[in-house]
C-alpha atoms as a printed R data frame, in Angstrom:
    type eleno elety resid chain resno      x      y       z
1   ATOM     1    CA   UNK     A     1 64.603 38.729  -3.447
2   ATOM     2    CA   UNK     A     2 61.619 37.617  -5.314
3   ATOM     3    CA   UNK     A     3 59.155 39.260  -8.351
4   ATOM     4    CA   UNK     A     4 59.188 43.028  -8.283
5   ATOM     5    CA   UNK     A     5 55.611 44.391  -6.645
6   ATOM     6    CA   UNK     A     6 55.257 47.278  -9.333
7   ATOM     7    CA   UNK     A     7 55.902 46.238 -13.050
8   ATOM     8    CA   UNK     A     8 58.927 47.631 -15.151
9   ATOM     9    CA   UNK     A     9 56.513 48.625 -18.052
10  ATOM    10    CA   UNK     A    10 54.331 46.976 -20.272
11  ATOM    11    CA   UNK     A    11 57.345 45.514 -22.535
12  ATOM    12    CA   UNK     A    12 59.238 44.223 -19.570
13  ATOM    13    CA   UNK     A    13 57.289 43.103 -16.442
14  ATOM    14    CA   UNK     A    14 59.674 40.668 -14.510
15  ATOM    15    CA   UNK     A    15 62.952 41.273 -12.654
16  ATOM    16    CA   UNK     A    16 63.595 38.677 -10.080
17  ATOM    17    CA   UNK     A    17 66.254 36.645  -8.425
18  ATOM    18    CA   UNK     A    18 64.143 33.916  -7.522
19  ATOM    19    CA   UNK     A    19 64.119 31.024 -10.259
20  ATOM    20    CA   UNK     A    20 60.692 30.420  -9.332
21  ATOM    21    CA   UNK     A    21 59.499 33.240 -10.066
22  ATOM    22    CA   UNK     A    22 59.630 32.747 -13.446
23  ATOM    23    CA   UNK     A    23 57.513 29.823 -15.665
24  ATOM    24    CA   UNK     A    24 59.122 27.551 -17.905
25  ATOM    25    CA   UNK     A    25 58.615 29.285 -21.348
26  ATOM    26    CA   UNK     A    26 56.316 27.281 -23.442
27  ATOM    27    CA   UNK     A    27 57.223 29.412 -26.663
28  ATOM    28    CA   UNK     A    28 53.844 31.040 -26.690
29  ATOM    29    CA   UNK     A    29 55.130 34.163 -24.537
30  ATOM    30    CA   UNK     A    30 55.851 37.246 -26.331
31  ATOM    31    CA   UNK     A    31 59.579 36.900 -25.018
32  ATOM    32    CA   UNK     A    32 60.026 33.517 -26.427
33  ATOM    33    CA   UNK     A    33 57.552 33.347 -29.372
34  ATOM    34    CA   UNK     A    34 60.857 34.020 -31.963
35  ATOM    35    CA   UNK     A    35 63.532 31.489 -29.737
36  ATOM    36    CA   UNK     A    36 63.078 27.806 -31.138
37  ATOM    37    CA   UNK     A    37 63.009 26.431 -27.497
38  ATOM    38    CA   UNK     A    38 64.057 22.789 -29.301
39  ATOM    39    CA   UNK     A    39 67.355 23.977 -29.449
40  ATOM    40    CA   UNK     A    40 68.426 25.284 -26.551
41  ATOM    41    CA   UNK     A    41 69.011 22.158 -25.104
42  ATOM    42    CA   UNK     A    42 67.852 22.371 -21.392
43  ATOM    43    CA   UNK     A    43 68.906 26.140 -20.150
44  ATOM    44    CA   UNK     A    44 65.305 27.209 -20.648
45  ATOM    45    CA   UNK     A    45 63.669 24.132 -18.408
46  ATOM    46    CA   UNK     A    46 66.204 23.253 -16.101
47  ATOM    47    CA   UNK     A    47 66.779 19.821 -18.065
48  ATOM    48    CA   UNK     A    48 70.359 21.199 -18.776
49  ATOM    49    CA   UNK     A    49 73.065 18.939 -16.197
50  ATOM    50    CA   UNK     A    50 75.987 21.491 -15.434
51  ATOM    51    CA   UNK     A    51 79.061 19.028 -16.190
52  ATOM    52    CA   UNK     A    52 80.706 21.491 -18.784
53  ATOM    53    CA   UNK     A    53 82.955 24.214 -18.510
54  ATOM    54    CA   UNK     A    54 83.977 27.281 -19.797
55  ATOM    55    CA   UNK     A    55 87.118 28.558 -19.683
56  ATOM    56    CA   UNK     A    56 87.690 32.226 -18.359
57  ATOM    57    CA   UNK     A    57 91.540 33.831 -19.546
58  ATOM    58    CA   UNK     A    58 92.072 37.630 -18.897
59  ATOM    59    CA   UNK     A    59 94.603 39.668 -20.638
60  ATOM    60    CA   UNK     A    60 93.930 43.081 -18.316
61  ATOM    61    CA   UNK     A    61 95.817 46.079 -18.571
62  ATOM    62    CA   UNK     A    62 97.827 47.200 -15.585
63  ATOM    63    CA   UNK     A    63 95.278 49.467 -14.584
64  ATOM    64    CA   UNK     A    64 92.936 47.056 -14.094
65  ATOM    65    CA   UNK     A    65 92.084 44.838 -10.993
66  ATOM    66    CA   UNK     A    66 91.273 40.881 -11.725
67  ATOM    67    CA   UNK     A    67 89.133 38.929  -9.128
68  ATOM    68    CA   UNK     A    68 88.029 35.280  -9.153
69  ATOM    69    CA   UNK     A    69 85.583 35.500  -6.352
70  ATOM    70    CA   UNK     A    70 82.462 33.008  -5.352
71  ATOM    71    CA   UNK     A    71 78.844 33.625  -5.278
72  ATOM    72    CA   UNK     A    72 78.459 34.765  -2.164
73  ATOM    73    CA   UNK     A    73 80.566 37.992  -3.000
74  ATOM    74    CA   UNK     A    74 78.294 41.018  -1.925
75  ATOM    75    CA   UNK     A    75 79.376 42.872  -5.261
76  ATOM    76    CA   UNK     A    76 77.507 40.870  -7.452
77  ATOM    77    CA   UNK     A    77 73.374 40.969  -8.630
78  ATOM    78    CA   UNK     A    78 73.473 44.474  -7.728
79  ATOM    79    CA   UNK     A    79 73.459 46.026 -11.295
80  ATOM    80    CA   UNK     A    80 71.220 43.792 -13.169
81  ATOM    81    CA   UNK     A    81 68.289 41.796 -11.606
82  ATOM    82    CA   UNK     A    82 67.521 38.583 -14.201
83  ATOM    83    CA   UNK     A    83 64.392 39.610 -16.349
84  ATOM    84    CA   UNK     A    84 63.343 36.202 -17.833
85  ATOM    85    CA   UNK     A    85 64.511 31.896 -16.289
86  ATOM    86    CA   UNK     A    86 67.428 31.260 -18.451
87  ATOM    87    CA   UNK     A    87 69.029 34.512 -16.606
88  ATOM    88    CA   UNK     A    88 67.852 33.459 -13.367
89  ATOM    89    CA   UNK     A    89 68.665 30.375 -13.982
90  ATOM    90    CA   UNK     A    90 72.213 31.650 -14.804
91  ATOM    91    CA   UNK     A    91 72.398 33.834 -11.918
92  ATOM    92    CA   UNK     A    92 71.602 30.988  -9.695
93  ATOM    93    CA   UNK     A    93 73.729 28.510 -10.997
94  ATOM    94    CA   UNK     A    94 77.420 29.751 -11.793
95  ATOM    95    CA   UNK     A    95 80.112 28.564  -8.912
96  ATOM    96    CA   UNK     A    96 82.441 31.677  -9.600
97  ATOM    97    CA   UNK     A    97 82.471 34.847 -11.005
98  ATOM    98    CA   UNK     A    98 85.611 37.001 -12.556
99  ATOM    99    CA   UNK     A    99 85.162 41.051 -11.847
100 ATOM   100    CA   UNK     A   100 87.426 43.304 -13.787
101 ATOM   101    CA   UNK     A   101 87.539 46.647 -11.548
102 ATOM   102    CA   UNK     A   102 88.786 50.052 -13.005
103 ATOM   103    CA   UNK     A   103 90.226 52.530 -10.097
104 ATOM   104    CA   UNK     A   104 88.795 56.168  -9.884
105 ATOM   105    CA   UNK     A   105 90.130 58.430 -12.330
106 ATOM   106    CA   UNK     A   106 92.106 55.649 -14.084
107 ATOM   107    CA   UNK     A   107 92.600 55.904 -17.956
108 ATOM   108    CA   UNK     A   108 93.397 52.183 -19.160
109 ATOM   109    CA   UNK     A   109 96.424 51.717 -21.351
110 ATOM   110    CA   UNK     A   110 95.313 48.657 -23.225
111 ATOM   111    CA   UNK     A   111 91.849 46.766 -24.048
112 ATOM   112    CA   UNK     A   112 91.452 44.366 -21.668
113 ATOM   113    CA   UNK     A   113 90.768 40.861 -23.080
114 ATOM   114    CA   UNK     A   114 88.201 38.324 -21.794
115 ATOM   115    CA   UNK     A   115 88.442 35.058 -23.755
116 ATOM   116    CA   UNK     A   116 85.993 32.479 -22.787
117 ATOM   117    CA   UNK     A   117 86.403 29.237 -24.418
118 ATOM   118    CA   UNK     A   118 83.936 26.388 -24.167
119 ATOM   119    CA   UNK     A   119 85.112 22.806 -23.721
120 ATOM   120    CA   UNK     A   120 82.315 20.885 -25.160
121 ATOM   121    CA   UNK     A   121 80.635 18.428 -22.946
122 ATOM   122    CA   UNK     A   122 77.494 19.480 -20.766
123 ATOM   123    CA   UNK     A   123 75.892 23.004 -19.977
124 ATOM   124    CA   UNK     A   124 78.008 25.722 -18.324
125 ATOM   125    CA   UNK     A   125 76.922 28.528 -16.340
126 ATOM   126    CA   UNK     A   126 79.189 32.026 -15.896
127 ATOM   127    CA   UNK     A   127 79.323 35.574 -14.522
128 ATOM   128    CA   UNK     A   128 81.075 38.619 -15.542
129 ATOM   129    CA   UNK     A   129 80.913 41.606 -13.424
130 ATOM   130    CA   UNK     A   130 82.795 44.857 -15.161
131 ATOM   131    CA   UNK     A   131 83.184 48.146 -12.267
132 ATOM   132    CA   UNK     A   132 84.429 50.771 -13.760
133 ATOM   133    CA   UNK     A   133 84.130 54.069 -11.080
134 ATOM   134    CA   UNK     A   134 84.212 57.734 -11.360
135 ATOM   135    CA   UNK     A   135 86.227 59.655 -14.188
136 ATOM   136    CA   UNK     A   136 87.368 56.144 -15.137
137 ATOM   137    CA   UNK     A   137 87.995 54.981 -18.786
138 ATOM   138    CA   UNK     A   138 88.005 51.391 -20.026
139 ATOM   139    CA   UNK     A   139 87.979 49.402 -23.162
140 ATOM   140    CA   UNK     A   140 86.796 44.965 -22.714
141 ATOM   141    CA   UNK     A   141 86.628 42.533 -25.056
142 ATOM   142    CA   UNK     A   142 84.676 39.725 -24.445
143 ATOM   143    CA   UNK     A   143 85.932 37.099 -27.163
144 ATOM   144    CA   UNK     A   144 83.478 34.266 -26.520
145 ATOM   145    CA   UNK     A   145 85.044 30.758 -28.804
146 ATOM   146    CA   UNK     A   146 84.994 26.928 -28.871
147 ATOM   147    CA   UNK     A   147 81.564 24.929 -28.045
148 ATOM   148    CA   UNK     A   148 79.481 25.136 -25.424
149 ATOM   149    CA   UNK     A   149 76.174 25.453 -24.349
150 ATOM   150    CA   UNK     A   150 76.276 28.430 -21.958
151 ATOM   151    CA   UNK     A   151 74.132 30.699 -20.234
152 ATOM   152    CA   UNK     A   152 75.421 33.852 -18.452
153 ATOM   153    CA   UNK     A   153 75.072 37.358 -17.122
154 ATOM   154    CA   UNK     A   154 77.467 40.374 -17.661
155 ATOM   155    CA   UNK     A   155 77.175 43.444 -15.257
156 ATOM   156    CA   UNK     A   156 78.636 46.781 -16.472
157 ATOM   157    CA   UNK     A   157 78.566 49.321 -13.355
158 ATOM   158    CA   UNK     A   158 79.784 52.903 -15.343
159 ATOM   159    CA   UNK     A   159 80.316 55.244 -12.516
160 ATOM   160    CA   UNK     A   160 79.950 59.074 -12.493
161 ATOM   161    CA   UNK     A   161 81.553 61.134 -15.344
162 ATOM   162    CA   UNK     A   162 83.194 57.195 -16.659
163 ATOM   163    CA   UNK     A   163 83.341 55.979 -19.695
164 ATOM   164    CA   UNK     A   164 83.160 52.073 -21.287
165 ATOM   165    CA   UNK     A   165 83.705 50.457 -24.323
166 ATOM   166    CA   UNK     A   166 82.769 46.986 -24.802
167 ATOM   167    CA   UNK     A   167 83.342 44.987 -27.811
168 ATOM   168    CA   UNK     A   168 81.387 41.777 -27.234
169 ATOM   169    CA   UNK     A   169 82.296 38.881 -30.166
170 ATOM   170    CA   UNK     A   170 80.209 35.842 -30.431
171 ATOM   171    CA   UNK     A   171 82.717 33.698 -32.572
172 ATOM   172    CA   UNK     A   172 81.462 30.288 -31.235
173 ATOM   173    CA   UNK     A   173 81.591 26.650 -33.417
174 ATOM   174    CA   UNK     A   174 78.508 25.532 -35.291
175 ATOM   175    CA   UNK     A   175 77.106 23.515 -32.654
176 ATOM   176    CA   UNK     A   176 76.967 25.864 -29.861
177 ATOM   177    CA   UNK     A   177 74.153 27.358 -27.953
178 ATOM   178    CA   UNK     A   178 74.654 30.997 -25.990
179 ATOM   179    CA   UNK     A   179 72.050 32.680 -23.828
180 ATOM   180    CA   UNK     A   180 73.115 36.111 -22.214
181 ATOM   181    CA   UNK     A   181 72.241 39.019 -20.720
182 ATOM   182    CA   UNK     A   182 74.417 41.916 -21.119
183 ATOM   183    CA   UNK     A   183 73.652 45.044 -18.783
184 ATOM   184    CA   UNK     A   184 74.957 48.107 -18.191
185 ATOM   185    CA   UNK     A   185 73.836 50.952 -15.308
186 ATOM   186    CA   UNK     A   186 75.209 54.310 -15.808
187 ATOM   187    CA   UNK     A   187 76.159 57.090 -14.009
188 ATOM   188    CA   UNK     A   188 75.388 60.890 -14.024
189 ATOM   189    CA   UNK     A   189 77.468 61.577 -17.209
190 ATOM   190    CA   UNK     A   190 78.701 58.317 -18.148
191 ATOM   191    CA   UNK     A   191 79.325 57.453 -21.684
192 ATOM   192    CA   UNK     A   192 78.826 53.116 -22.631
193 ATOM   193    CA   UNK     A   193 79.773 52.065 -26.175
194 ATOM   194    CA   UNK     A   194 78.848 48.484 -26.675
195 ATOM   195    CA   UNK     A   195 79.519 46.982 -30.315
196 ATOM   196    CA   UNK     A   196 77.812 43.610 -30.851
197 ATOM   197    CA   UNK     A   197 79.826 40.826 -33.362
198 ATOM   198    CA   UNK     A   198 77.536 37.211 -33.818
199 ATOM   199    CA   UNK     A   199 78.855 35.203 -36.145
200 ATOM   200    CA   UNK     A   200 79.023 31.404 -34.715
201 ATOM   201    CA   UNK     A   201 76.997 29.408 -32.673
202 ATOM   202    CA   UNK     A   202 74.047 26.689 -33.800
203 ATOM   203    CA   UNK     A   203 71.842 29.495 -31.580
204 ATOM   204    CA   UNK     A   204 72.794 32.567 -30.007
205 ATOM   205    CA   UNK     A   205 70.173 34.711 -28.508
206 ATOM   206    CA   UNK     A   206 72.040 38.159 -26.561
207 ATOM   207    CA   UNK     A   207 69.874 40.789 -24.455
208 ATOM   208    CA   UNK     A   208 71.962 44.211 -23.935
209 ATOM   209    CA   UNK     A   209 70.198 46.298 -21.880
210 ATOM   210    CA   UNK     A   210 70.984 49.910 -20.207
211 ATOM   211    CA   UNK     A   211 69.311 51.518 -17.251
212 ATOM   212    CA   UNK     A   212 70.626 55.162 -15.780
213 ATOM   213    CA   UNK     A   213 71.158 56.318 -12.478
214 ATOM   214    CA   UNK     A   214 71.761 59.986 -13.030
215 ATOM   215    CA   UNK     A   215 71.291 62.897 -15.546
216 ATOM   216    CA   UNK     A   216 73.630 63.323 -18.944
217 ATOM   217    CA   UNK     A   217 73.911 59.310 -18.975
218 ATOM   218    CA   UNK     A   218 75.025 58.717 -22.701
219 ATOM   219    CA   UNK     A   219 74.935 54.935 -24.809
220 ATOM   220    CA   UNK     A   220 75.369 54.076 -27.688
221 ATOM   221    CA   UNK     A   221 74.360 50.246 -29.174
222 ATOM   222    CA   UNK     A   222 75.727 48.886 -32.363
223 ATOM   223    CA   UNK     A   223 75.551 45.247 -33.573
224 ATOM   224    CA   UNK     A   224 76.824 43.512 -36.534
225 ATOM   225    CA   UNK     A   225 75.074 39.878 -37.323
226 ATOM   226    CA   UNK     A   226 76.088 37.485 -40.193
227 ATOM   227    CA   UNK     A   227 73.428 34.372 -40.316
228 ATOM   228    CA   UNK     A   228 74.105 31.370 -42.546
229 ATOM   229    CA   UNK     A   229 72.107 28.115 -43.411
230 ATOM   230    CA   UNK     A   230 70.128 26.308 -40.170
231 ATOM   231    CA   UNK     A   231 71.528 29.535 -37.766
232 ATOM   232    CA   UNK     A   232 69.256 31.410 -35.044
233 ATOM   233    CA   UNK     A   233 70.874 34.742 -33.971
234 ATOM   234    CA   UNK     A   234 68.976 36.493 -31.957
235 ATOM   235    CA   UNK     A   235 69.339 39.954 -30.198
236 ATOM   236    CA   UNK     A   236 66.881 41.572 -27.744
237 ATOM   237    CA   UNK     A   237 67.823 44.956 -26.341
238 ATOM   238    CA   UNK     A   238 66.328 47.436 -23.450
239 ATOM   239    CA   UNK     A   239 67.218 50.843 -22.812
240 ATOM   240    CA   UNK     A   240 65.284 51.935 -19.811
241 ATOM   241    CA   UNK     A   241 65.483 55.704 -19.385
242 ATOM   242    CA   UNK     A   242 64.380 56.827 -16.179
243 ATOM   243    CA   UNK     A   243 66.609 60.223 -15.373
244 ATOM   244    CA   UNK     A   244 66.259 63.569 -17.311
245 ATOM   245    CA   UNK     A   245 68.454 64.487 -20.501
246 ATOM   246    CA   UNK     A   246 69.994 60.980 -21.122
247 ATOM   247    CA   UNK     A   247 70.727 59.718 -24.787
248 ATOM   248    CA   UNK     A   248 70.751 56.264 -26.365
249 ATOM   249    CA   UNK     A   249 71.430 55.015 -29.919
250 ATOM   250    CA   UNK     A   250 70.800 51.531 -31.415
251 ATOM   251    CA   UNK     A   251 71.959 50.333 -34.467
252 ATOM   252    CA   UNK     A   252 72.189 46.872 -35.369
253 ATOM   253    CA   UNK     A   253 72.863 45.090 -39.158
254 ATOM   254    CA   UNK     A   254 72.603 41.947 -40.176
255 ATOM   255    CA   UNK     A   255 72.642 39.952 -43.308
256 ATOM   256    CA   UNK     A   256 71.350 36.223 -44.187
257 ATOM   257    CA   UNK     A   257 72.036 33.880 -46.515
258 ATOM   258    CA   UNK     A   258 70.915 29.724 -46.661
259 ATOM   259    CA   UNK     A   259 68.139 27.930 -46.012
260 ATOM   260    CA   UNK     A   260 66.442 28.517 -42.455
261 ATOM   261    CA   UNK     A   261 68.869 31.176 -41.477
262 ATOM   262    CA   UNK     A   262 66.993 33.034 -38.773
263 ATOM   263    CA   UNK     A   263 67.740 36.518 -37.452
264 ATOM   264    CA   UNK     A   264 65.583 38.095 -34.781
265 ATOM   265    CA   UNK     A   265 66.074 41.773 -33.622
266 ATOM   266    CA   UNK     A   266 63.751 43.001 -31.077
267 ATOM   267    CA   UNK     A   267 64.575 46.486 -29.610
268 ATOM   268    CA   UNK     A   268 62.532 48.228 -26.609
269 ATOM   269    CA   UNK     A   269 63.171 51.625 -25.766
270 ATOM   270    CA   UNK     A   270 61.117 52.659 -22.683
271 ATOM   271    CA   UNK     A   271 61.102 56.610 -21.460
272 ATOM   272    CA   UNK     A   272 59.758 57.224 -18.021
273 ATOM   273    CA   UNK     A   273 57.869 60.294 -16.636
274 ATOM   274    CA   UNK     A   274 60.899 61.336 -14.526
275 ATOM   275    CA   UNK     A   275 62.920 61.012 -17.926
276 ATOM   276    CA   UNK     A   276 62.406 64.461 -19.574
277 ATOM   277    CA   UNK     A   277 64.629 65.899 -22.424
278 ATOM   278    CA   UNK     A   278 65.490 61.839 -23.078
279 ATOM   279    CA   UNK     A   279 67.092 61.940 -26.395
280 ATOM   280    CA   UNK     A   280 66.849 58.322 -28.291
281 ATOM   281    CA   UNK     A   281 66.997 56.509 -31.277
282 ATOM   282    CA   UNK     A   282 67.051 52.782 -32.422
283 ATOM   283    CA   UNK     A   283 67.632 51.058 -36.019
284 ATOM   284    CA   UNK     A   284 67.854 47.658 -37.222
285 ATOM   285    CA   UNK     A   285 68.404 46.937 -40.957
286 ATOM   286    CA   UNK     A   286 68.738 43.209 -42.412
287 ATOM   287    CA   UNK     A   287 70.227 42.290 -45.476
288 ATOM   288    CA   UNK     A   288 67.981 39.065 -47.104
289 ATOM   289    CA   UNK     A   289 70.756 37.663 -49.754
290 ATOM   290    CA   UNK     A   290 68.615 34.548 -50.253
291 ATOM   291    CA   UNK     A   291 65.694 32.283 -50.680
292 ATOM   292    CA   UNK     A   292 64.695 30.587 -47.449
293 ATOM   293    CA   UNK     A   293 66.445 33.176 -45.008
294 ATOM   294    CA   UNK     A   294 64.159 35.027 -42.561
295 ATOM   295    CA   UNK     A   295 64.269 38.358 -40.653
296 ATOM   296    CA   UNK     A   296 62.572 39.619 -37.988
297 ATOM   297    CA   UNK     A   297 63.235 42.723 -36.505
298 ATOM   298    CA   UNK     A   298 60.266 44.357 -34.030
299 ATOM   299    CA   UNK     A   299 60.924 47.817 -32.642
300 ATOM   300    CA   UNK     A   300 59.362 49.049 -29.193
301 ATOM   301    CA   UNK     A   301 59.266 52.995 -28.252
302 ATOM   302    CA   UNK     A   302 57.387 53.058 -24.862
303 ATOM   303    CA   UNK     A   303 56.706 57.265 -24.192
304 ATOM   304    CA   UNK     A   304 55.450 57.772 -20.795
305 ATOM   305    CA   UNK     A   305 56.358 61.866 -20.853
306 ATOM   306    CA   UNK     A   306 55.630 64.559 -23.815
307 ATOM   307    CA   UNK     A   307 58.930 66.145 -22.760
308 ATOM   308    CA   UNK     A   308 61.552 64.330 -25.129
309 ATOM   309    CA   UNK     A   309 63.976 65.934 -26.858
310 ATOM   310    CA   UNK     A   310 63.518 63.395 -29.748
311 ATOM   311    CA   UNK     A   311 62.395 59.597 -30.113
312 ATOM   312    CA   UNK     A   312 62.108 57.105 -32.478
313 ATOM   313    CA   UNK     A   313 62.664 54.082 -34.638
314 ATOM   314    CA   UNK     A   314 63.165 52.448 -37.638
315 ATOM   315    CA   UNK     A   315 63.593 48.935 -39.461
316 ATOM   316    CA   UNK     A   316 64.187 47.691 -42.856
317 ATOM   317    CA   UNK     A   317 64.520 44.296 -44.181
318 ATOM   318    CA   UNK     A   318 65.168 43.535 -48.181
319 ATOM   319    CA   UNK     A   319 67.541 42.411 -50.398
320 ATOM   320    CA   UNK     A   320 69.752 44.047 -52.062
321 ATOM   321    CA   UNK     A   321 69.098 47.113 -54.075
322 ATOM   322    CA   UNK     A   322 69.378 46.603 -57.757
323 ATOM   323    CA   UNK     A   323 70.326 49.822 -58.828
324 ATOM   324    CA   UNK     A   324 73.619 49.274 -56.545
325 ATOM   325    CA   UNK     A   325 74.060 46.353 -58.286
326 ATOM   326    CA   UNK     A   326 73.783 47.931 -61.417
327 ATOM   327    CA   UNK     A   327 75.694 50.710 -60.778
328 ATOM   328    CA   UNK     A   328 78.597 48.916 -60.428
329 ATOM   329    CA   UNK     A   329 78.034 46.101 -63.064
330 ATOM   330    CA   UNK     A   330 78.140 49.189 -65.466
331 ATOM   331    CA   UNK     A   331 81.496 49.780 -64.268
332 ATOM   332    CA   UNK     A   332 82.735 46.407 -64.836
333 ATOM   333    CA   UNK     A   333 82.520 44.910 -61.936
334 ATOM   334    CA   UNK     A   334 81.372 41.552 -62.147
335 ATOM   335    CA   UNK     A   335 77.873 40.625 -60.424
336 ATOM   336    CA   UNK     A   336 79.758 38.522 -57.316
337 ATOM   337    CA   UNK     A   337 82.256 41.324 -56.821
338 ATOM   338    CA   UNK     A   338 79.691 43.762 -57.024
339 ATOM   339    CA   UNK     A   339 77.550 41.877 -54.923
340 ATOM   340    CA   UNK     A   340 80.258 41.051 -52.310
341 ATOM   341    CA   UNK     A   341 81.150 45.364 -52.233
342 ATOM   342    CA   UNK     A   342 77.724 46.327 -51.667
343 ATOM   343    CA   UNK     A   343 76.900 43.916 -48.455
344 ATOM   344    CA   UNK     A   344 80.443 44.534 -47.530
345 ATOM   345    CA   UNK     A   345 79.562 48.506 -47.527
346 ATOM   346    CA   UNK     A   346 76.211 47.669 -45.909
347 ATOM   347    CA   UNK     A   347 78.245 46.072 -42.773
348 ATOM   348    CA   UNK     A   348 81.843 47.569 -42.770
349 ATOM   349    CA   UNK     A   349 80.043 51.311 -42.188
350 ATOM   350    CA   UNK     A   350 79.646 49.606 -38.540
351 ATOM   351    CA   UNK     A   351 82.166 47.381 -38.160
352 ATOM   352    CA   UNK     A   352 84.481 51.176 -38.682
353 ATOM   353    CA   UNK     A   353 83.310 52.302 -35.597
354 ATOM   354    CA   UNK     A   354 85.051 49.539 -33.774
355 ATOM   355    CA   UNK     A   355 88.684 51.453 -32.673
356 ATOM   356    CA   UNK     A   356 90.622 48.532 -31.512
357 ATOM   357    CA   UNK     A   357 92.333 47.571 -34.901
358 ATOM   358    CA   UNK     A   358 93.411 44.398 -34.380
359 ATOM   359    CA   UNK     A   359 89.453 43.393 -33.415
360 ATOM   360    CA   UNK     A   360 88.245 45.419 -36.421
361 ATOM   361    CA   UNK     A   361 90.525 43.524 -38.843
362 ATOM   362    CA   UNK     A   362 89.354 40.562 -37.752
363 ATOM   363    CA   UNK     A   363 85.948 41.183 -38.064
364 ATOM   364    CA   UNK     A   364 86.383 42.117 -41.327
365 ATOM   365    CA   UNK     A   365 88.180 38.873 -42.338
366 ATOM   366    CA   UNK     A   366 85.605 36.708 -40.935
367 ATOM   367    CA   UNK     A   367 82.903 38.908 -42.755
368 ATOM   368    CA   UNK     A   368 84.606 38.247 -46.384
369 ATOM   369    CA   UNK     A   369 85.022 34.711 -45.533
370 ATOM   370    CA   UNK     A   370 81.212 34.394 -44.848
371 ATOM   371    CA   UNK     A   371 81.077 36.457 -48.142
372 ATOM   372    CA   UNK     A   372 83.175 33.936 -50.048
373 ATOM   373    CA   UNK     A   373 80.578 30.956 -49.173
């Protein structure tokens, strides 16, 4: 299949399987202006040799159907189309693919657990394809660990009336690199929850997109982002509404501390003429904790009908608030403490939302261990 005739929009104009398709990124284009090219170590050029590996362990509940099954299986590309090389290079690369299939009407008993562990040596290349179908609910974990430099695309197929949850944690060693595209198509009345945790990784940069394939599609985005000295976390998400009376809600946190810590945030919202009463709304806020950290955070609203039930945007980046400092210094709280409680209240409000305890409480831990730095 090569480039699309008619263009997705203005903010995303590519969707191809066709490697060729695409030109190696030079870091001039507006998709790759923010990603220090440098350091991602071949995927983006096709100078990376495939001799590593990544190891794929699933811990499924009993409801749910495992498959290790090779390129040529029929199921897979038909949910997301790659929107930029690295994906395409991805798509075109990976020897097998694991799909994690949720029966009609099942309600799963347990998170199902998707630990992929990189084994060092050489770039890797994966697939995840996630088919949940009708009245169907499901909770994955994607647990990514270990070192690697990895590139890989993750299909989320929400069927009619389903709903998904998706915790996705980036908890890699300092030296890896991680490009991925995250997608999920909905359903007429399908609920997605996706919560975002980067933490590790020498450069991670994650695209989460949504598209919708019927009316009363609901999804909801949240991230949570902790940068430290020399890091490049990056996260670049699409909803595409293109059916009537569909929601979407971003909101993604981070906070940076150390010298050349980098967090980018770009978030595109698009709302087609066919996608009256759309209801949508997208936040990033950053949390700058010191000198020589940098944020940036661009928000896209693309309107192509006056019939919206309500859009917009919003992002902040600053330090922390004095007054909240203050506040609690008067209280005697010492300045660290106080400091730690405020950023800790600035991130924890998210990581709440997360209902799988166990994940939560880890979160948490490895949030007050960046915190103790």
């Amino acid at each position: 299949m090569g480039l699309n005739e008619k263009p997705l929009s203005t903010l995303h104009e590519k969707a191809s399987y066709d490697l060729a398709d695409f030109e190696v990124p030079a870091g001039r284009e507006e998709a790759w202006r923010f990603t220090p090219l440098s350091r991602l170590k071949g995927l983006h050029d096709g100078k990376a040799v495939a001799e590593g590996h990544v190891k794929v362990d699933v811990d499924a509940a009993p409801e749910v159907t495992v498959e290790t099954v090779g390129r040529d299986d029929p199921r897979l590309g038909k949910v997301y189309v790659p929107a930029d090389r690295v994906s395409a290079q991805a798509f075109n690369a990976f020897e097998k693919a694991t799909v994690l299939t949720v029966a009609r009407e099942a309600v799963t008993s347990k998170p199902t657990v998707v630990t992929l562990t990189g084994a060092g040596d050489g770039a890797a290349y994966g697939h995840l394809l996630v088919q949940v179908e009708p009245m169907a609910e499901a909770v994955i974990v994607l647990d990514h660990q270990g070192s690697a430099v990895y590139a890989d695309n993750v299909e989320f197929a929400v069927g009619d009336g389903a709903t998904l949850r998706v915790v996705s944690l980036q908890d890699w060693q300092d030296d890896a690199v991680h490009v991925s595209h995250h997608h999920a198509r909905l359903g007429r009345d399908a609920t997605f929850r996706s919560f975002v945790v980067t933490l590790g990784g020498d450069l991670v940069r994650l695209s989460p997109s949504v598209s919708y394939d019927g009316p009363g599609g609901d999804a909801d985005l949240t991230g949570v982002y902790f940068v430290d000295a020399g890091q490049h976390l990056e996260h670049r998400l699409l909803v595409d509404h293109s059916q009537p009376n569909c929601k979407s809600n971003v909101d993604y946190r981070g906070a940076l501390q150390g010298e050349d810590a980098h967090a980018v945030w770009i978030g595109d919202v698009i709302i087609r003429v066919a996608a009256e009463g759309t209801d949508t709304y997208e936040l990033n806020r950053n949390l700058i904790l010191t000198d020589g950290a940098r944020a940036d955070s661009v928000p896209n609203l693309e309107i192509l009908t006056g019939e919206v039930a309500g859009a917009g945007h919003a992002s902040t980046s600053g330090r922390l608030d004095d007054e909240h400092l203050f506040y609690l210094q008067a209280r005697g709280i010492p300045y660290d403490e106080a400091r730690r409680l405020v950023i800790r209240g600035f991130l924890g409000q998210l990581v709440e939302k997360i209902q799988i305890q166990e994940i939560r409480d880890r979160v948490m831990a490895a949030l007050e261990a960046e915190l103790a730095r």
